[in-house]
N, C-alpha and C positions, 0 to 999 in steps of 0.2 A: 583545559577546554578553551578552545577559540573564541572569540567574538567576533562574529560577523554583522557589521554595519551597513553593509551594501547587498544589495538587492541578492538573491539566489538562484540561480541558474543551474543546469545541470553540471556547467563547467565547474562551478562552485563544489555540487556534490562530488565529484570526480574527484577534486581536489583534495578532499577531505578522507576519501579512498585510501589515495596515495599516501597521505599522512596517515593513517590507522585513525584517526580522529570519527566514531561513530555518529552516525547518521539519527535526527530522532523526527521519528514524523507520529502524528495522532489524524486520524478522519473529524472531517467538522463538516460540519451542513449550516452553521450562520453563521450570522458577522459578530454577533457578541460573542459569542467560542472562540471566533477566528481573533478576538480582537486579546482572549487572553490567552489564546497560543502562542499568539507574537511574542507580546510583552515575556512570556516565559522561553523564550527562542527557541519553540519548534521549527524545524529548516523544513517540513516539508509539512503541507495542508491538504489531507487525501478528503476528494468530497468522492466520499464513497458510497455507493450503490446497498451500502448494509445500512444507509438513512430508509429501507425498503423494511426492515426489522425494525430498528431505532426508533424510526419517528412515523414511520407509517404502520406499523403492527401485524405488518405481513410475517409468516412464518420463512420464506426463504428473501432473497433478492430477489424471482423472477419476474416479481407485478411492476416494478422498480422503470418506467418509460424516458426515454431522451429528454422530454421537455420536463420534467422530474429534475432531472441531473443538473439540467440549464437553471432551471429557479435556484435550487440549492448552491449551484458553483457561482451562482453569480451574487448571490448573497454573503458568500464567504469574499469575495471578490472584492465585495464592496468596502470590506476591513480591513483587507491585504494589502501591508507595507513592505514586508521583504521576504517573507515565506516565497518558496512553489508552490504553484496548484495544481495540482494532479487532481484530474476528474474521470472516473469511471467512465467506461461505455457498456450501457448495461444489456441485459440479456437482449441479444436476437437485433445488436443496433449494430453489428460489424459483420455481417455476415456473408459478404462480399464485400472485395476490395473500395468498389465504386458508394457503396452504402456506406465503409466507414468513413469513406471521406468527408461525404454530406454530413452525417453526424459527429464526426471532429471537430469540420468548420463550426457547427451550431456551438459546441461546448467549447470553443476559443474565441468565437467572433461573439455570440452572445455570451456567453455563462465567462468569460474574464478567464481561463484556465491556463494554464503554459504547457500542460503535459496531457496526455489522456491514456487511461490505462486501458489494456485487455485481457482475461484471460483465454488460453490456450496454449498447446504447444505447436510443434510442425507445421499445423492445420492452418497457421495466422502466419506462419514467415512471408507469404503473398503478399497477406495485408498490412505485415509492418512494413513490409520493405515497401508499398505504395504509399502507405502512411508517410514515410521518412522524405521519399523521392518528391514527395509536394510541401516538404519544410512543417511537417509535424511530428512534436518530438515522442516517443511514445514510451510507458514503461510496460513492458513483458507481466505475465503473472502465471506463474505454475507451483505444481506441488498439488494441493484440496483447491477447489475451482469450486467456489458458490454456484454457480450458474448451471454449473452441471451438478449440483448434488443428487438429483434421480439417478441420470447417469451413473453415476460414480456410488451409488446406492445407500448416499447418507453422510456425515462429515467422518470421515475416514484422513488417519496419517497412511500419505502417500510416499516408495519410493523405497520400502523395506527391503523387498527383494532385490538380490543382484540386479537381474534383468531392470526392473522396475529403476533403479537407483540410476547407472548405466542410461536408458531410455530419456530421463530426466536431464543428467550431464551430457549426454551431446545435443539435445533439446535447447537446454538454456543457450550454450557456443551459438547454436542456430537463430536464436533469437537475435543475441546481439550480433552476428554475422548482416543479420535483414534489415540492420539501424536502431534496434532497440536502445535507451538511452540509461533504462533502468529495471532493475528486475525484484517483484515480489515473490519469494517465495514461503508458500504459506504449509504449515503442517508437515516437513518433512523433520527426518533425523536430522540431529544437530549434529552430525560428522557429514553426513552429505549434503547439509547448508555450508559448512565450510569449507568441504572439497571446490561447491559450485561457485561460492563467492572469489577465493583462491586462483581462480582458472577463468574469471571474466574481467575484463577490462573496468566494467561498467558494474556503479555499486549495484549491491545485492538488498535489499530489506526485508529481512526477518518478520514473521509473525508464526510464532511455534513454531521457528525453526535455528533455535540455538542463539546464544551470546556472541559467535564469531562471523557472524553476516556483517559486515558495513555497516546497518543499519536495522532499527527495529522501528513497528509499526502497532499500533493496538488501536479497536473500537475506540472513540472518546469514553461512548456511555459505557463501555465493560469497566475498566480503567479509572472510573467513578465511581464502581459498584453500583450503578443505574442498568437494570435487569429485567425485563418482563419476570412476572412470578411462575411461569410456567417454565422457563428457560435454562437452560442448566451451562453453568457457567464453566465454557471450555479450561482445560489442564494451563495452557500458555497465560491465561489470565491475572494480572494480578491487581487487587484492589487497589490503589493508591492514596484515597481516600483516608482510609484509614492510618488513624493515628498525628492526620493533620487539620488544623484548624480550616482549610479554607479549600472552594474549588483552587484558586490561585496557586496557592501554597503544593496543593497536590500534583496537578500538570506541574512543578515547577520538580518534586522531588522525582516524578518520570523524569523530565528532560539530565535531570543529575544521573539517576539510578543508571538508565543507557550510555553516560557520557563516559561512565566508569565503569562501565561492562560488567555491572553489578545485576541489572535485569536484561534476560529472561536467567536465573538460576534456574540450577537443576531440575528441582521440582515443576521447573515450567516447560521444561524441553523432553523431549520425546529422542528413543533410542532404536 
């Protein structure tokens, strides 16, 4: 496992690609989380839109607004020494080219962030490639799409079917074809996370979708075992918590468990 003392940059994650060296990111929404992300060397600090469950008690992300994003990214912001920030664009903020822009700038120039993610497929190669062409770097997200879970009629592994699977790998190429920097893919088989990581330039980060993605990503609070009581704790999840003395201690045995491509096991991946 590397140590990285200097700042992190995509170039950085790329880097790490090419080495087989795993990628480990957790979502945080303040500066005390962000401040024992670091110290445990998380490389990447997702301020993600699922602070719309976490900390606001909403049932999906879609109550989740721009200036929302901005508070929380720039709170993690304010702790970040070498981490990325990767900040969400949350429901209905990209919805044309010209609209992601406004609300990119907001969540780089206010909220401190270096990256800003989207979900969708085909539908967004416009907006990344406009996103890219005015020097913002963006990561991709496909596979289960919070945003659309009406749509998509509830949290569903996507990507089983040939068609389906197929649809997805020439999807992601098209992403990063339109300057994608980075790609989440969430809830698919772990044979077709590794096909799609395999076959892109630009790392891949797993969440429920297998051990051979580039990188993996988890909720802080699932990861904690910090849960609404109603909430039913997805398959890819694993407690960390457990069986360690400390929050500290616990983010520290994630950042190990991914380094050594020990988590997600079996049990956590989807076929």
């Amino acid at each position: 496992m590397s140590v990285i003392n200097s700042q992190i940059t995509v170039t950085t994650l790329a880097q790490l690609k090419s080495k087989g060296e795993p990628i480990t990111c957790l979502t945080c929404y303040d500066a005390s989380f962000a401040k024992l992300l670091e110290i445990a060397g998380v490389e990447i600090l997702l301020i993600g839109d699922s602070l719309g469950n976490v900390i606001q008690g909403h049932d999906s992300t879609l109550p989740v607004t721009i200036s929302n994003m901005v508070y929380h990214s720039a709170c993690v912001a304010k702790a970040r020494l070498r981490a990325l920030l990767i900040a969400d664009m949350p429901f209905l903020s990209y919805a044309t080219p010209k609209q992601a822009l406004r609300n990119a700038a907001c969540l780089l120039q206010q909220g401190g962030a270096h990256v800003v993610k989207l979900e969708g497929g085909l539908e967004q190669v416009e907006t990344i490639r406009h996103l890219s062409n005015q020097g913002v770097a963006v990561c991709g997200h496909l596979g289960l799409l919070p945003q659309s879970v009406h749509k998509l009629g509830g949290y569903k592994v996507q990507g089983r079917s040939t068609e389906a699977a197929s649809e997805l790998k020439t999807t992601a190429l098209a992403l990063e074809e339109a300057g994608a920097k980075l790609l989440v893919l969430e809830c698919v088989p772990a044979t077709l996370a590794a096909e799609i990581s395999r076959s892109l330039r630009i790392p891949v980060i797993g969440i429920g979708a297998g051990v051979d993605c580039d990188g993996q990503v988890l909720v802080l609070y699932d990861m904690l075992g910090i849960r609404a009581t109603n909430a039913i704790t997805p398959r890819f999840v694993k407690n960390f918590l457990i069986g360690q003395s400390s929050i500290e201690a616990a983010i520290q045995a994630y950042v190990i468990a991914v380094k050594q491509r020990q988590f997600p096991a079996l049990e956590h991946c989807f076929i």
